[in-house]
C-alpha positions in Angstrom: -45.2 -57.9 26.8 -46.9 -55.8 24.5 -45.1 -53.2 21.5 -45.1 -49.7 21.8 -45.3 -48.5 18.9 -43.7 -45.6 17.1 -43.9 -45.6 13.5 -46.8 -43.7 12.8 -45.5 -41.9 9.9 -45.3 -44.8 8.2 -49.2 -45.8 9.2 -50.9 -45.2 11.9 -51.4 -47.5 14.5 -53.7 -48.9 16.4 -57.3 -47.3 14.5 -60.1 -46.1 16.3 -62.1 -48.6 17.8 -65.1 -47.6 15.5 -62.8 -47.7 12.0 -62.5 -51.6 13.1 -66.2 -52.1 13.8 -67.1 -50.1 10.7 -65.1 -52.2 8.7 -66.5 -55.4 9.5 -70.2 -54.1 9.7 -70.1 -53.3 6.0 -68.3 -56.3 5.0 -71.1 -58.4 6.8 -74.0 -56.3 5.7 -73.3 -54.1 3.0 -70.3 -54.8 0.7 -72.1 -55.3 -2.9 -69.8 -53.6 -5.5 -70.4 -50.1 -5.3 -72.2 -48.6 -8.9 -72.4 -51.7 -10.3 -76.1 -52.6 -10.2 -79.2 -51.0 -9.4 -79.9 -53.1 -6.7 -80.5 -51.7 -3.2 -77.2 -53.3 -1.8 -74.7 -51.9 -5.0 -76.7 -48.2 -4.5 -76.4 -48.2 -1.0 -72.8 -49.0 -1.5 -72.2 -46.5 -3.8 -73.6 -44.0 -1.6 -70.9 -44.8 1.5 -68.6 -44.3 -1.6 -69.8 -41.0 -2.3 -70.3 -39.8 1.7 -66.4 -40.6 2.1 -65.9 -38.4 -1.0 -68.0 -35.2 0.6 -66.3 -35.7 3.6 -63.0 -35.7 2.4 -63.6 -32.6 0.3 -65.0 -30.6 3.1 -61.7 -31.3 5.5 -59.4 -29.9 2.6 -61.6 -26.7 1.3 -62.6 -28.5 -2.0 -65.6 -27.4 -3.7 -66.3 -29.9 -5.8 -66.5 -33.5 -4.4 -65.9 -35.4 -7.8 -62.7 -33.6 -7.8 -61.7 -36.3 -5.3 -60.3 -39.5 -6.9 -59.8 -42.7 -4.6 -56.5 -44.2 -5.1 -54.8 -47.1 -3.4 -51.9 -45.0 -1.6 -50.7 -41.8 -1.7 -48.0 -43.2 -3.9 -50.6 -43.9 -6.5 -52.1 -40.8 -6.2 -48.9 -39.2 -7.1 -48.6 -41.0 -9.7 -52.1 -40.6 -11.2 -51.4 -36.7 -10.8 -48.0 -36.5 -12.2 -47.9 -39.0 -15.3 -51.8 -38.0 -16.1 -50.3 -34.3 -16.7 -46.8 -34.3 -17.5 -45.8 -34.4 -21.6 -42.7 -34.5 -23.5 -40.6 -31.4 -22.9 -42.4 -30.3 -19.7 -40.0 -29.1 -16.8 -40.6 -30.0 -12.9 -39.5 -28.3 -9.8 -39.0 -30.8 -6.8 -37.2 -30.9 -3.8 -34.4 -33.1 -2.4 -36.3 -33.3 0.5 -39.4 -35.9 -1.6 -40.2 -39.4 -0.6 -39.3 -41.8 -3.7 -43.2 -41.8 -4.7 -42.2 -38.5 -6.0 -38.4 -38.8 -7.2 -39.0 -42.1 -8.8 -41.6 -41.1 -11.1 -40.5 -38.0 -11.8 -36.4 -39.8 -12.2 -38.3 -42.3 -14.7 -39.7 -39.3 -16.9 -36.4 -37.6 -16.6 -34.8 -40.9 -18.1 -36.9 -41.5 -20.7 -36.8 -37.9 -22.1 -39.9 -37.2 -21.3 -39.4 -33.9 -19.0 -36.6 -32.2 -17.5 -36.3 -32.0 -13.7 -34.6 -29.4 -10.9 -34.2 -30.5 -7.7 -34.7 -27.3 -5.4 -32.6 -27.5 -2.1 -33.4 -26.3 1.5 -31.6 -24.5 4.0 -29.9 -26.2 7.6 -33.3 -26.7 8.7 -34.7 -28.4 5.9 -37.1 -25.8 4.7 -37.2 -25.0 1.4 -36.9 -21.3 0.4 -39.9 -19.9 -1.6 -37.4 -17.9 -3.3 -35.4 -20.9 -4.7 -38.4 -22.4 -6.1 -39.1 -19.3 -8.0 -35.3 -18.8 -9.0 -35.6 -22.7 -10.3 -38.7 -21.9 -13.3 -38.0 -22.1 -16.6 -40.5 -21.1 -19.6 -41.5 -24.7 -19.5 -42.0 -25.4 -16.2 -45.2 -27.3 -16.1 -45.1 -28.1 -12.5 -44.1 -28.0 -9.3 -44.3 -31.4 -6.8 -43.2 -30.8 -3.3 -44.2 -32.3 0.1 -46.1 -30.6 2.8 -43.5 -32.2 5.3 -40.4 -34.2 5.5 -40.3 -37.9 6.3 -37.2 -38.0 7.7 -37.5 -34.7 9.6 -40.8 -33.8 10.0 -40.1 -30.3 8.8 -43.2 -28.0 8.1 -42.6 -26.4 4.5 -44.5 -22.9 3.3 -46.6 -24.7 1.2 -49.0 -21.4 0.3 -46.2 -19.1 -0.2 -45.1 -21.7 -2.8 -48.3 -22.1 -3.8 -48.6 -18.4 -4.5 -46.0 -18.2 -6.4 -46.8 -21.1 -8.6 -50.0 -20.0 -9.3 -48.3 -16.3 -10.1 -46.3 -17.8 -12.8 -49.0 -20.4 -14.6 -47.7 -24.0 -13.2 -49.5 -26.7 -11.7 -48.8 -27.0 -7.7 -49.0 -30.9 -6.6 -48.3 -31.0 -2.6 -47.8 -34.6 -0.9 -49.9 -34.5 1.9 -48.5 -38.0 3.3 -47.2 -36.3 6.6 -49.5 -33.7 6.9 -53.5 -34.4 6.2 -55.2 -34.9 9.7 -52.7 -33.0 11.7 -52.4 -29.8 10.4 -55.5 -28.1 8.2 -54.7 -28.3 4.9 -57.1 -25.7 2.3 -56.7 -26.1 -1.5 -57.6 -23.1 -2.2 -56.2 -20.7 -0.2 -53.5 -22.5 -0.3 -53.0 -22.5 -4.5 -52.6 -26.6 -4.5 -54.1 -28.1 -8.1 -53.5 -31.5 -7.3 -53.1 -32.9 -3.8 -52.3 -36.4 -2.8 -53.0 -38.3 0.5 -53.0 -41.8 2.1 -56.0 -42.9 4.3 -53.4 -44.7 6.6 -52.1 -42.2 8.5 -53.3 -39.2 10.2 -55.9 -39.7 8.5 -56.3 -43.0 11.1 -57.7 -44.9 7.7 -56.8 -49.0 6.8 -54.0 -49.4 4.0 -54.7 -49.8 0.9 -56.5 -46.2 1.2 -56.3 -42.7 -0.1 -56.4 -40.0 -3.2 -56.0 -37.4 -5.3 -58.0 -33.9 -5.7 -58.0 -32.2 -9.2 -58.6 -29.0 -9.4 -59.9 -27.5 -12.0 -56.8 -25.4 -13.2 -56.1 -28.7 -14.2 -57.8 -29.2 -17.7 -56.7 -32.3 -18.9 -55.6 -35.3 -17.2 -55.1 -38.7 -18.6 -56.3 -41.5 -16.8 -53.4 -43.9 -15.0 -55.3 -46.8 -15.4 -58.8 -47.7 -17.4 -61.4 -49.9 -17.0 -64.6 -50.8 -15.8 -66.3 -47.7 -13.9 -70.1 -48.6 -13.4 -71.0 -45.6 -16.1 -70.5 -45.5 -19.7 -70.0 -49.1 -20.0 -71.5 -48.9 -23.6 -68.5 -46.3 -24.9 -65.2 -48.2 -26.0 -63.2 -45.9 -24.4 -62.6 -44.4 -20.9 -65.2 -41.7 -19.3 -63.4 -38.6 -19.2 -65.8 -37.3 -16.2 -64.5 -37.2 -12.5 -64.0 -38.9 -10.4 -64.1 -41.9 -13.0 -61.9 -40.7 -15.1 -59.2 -41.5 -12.6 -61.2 -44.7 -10.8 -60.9 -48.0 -13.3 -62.3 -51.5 -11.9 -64.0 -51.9 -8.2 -62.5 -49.3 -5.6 -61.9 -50.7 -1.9 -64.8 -50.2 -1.2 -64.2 -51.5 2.8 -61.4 -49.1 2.8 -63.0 -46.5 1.8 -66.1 -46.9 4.2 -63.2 -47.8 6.9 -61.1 -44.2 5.8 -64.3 -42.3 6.5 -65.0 -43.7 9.5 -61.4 -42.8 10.4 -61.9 -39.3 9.6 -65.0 -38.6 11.5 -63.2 -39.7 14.1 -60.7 -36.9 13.8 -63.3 -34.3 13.0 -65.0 -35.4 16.6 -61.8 -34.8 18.3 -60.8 -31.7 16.7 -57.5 -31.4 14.6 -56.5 -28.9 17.1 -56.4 -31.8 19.8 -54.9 -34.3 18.2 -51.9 -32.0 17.3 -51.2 -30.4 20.3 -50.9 -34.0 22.4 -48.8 -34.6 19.3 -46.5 -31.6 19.7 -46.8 -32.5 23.7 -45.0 -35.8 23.1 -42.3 -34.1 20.8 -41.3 -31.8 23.5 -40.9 -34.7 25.7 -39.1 -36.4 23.3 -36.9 -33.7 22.3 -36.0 -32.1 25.9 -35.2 -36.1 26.7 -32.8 -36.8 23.7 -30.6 -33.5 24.9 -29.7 -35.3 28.3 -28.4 -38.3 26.2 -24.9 -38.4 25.2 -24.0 -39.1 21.7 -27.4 -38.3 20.5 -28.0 -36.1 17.1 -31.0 -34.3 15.8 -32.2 -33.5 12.6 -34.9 -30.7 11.1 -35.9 -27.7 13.3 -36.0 -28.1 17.0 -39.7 -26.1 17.0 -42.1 -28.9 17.5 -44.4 -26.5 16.0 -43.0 -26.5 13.0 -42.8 -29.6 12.5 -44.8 -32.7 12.2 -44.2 -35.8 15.3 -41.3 -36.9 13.2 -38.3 -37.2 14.5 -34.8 -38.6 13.3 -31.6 -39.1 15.0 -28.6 -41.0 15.2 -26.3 -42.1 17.8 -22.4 -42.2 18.4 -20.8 -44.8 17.2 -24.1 -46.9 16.3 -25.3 -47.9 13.3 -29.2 -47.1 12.9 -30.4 -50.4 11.8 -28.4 -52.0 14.8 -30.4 -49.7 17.3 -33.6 -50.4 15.8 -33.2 -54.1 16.2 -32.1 -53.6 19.9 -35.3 -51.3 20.3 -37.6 -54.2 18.9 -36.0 -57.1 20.3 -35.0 -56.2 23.7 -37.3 -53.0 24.2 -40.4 -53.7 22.5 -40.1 -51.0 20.9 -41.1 -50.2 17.4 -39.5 -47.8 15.5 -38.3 -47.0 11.7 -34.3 -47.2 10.7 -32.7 -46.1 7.7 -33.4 -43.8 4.9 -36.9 -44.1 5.0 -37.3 -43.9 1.0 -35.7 -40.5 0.8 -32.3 -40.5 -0.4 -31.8 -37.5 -1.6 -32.2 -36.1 2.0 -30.1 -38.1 3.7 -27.4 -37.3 1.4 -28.3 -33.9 2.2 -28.0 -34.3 5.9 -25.4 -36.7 5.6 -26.3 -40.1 6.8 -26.7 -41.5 3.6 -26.7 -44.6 3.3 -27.2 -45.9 6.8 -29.5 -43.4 7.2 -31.4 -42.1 10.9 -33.8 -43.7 13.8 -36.9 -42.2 13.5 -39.6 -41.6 16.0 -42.6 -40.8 14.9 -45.7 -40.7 18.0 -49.5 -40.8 17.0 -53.0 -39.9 19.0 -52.9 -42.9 20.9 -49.4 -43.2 22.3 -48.4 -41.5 26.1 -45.9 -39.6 27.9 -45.3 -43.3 29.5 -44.0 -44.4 26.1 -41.9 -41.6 25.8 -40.1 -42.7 28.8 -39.8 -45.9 27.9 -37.8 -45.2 24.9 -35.8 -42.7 26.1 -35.2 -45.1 29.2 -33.8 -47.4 26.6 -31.7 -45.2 24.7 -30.1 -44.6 28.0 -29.6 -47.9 28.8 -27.9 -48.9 25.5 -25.7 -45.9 26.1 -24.9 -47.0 29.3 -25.9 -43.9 31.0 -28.3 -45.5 33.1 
């Protein structure tokens, strides 16, 4: 019996057919090291490199393409934008709301004295109040790193208005576009982000090991997170400080990269549009299903529209992990249980440290698979 699986926010799965066959045409034909040599094969490479960087670009309103750095995860990405920026006595606005690949960072740079850190809270529904996050600046605020949407709850935040206000008061903006890029348009500019950071492995419908971080160009000076060979320069001792190099030391996945692009032409064929409404059209099946079971709690808004295909709950008398096994083993089901590397929001909504069950439907699942775990949730209520 095969899984249906339901952890898309943490990657998607399966790819589109074509970011498979992609893959393994450019890994039998074409994978020379990209920049490397002036061969046909290394140019040629380097090309695919820089058609995945255009294309990236145009889906978030960049106008400059080298602003676009490949990184290995969204996690990196953060951490190339916030330790490439942040010096001794700057002070961050953040939310209790972030993923670890923004707490711990920033936690580690609050421990070693190297910036001072306030962690914004949001109302019952999980959004933040633009308000708060203005309240929260100090004459040394050097940024503000917040994500576009909850992992845990899937909660849309008003990432322009904050962006607007940011901009209005001289700080950097850094959004985490983990939950968000593919699914819902995302515009740097009009949206005031100066550094945005993004996995190829989700919405984006990408392979791991994939994804980045735009620069813009409020951002004067960045340092680079790791140096090395870049294919340019190679006769200077020290690092380029041009993008996109500045931020790329050593060979880039190059497979990934090809395989990422692939995965976003795929969702610019489709149309954002029509991937996120069958999205929201499984959430309101989801949602309107979980009311008629017993013992079942929500979390985040109960708008599907205002929120991304994330989902967490608990149940009665259950411990999450427990359920997720149950799921897997007996229900071929896969799901996510726990705190879903964001602490600081379940202690906020209370289920730290056992944390939620969280569903979280992609592109390629069904209304059938929507039954089939609320089926299950009614039989291991025994309300079936």
């Amino acid at each position: 019996m095969s899984v249906t699986y339901l952890d898309n926010a943490a990657t998607s799965f399966p790819k589109p057919a074509r970011v498979y066959e992609r893959m393994e045409k450019f890994l039998r034909e074409e994978a020379a090291n990209p920049g490397r040599s002036g061969h046909r094969m290394s140019v040629e490479a380097e090309a695919s490199v820089e058609s995945a960087r255009a294309l990236i670009a145009k889906f978030i309103g960049a106008q400059d393409a080298s602003r676009i750095a490949f990184a290995l995860n969204c996690t990196d990405a953060l951490n190339m934008g916030m330790k490439g920026i942040l010096k001794k006595g700057d002070h961050v606005i953040t939310s209790v709301l972030e993923h670890n690949s923004v707490l711990r960072p920033l936690h580690s740079l609050e421990e070693d004295g190297v910036i001072t850190l306030t962690k914004v809270k949001p109302n019952k529904d999980c959004v933040i109040n633009p308000e708060d996050i203005g309240k929260a600046f100090t004459h040394k605020t050097r940024l503000v790193a917040l994500t576009h949407a909850s992992n845990v709850t899937g909660t849309l935040q008003p990432i322009c208005e904050i962006g607007k206000i940011v901009r209005e008061r001289g700080a950097l903006f850094l959004v985490d576009g983990a939950q968000t890029i593919g699914v819902f348009p995302i515009d740097v500019e009009t949206d005031f982000i100066d550094l945005l950071a993004f996995p190829g492995h989700k919405s984006l419908l990408g392979p791991t090991g994939t994804g980045g971080l735009y620069v813009g160009k409020r951002v004067e000076e960045i340092t680079p997170w790791r140096e090395g060979g870049t294919g340019m320069g190679s006769e200077n001792p020290t690092h380029p400080e041009d993008f996109p190099f500045v931020l790329e030391g050593g060979t880039p996945n190059t497979v990934g990269i090809v395989g990422l692009a692939e995965g976003l032409k795929f969702v610019y064929d489709t149309g954002i549009d029509v991937i996120r409404d069958h999205e929201f059209k499984l959430m309101k099946q989801l949602r309107e299903g979980l009311k008629s079971i017993k013992g079942v709690k929500t979390f985040g808004l109960d708008s599907v529209k205002q929120s991304t295909a994330t989902l967490s709950f608990v149940l009665e008398g259950l411990d999450p992990a427990d359920v997720g096994i149950i799921l897997d083993q007996s229900f071929n089901l896969a799901l996510r249980s726990g705190i879903h590397c964001a602490p600081l929001c379940h202690e906020f909504l209370g289920t730290f440290p056992t944390g939620t069950i969280r569903v979280s439907p992609g592109f390629f699942n069904s209304e059938k698979d929507i039954e089939s775990l609320l089926n299950a949730l009614r039989q291991l209520t025994k309300q079936e």
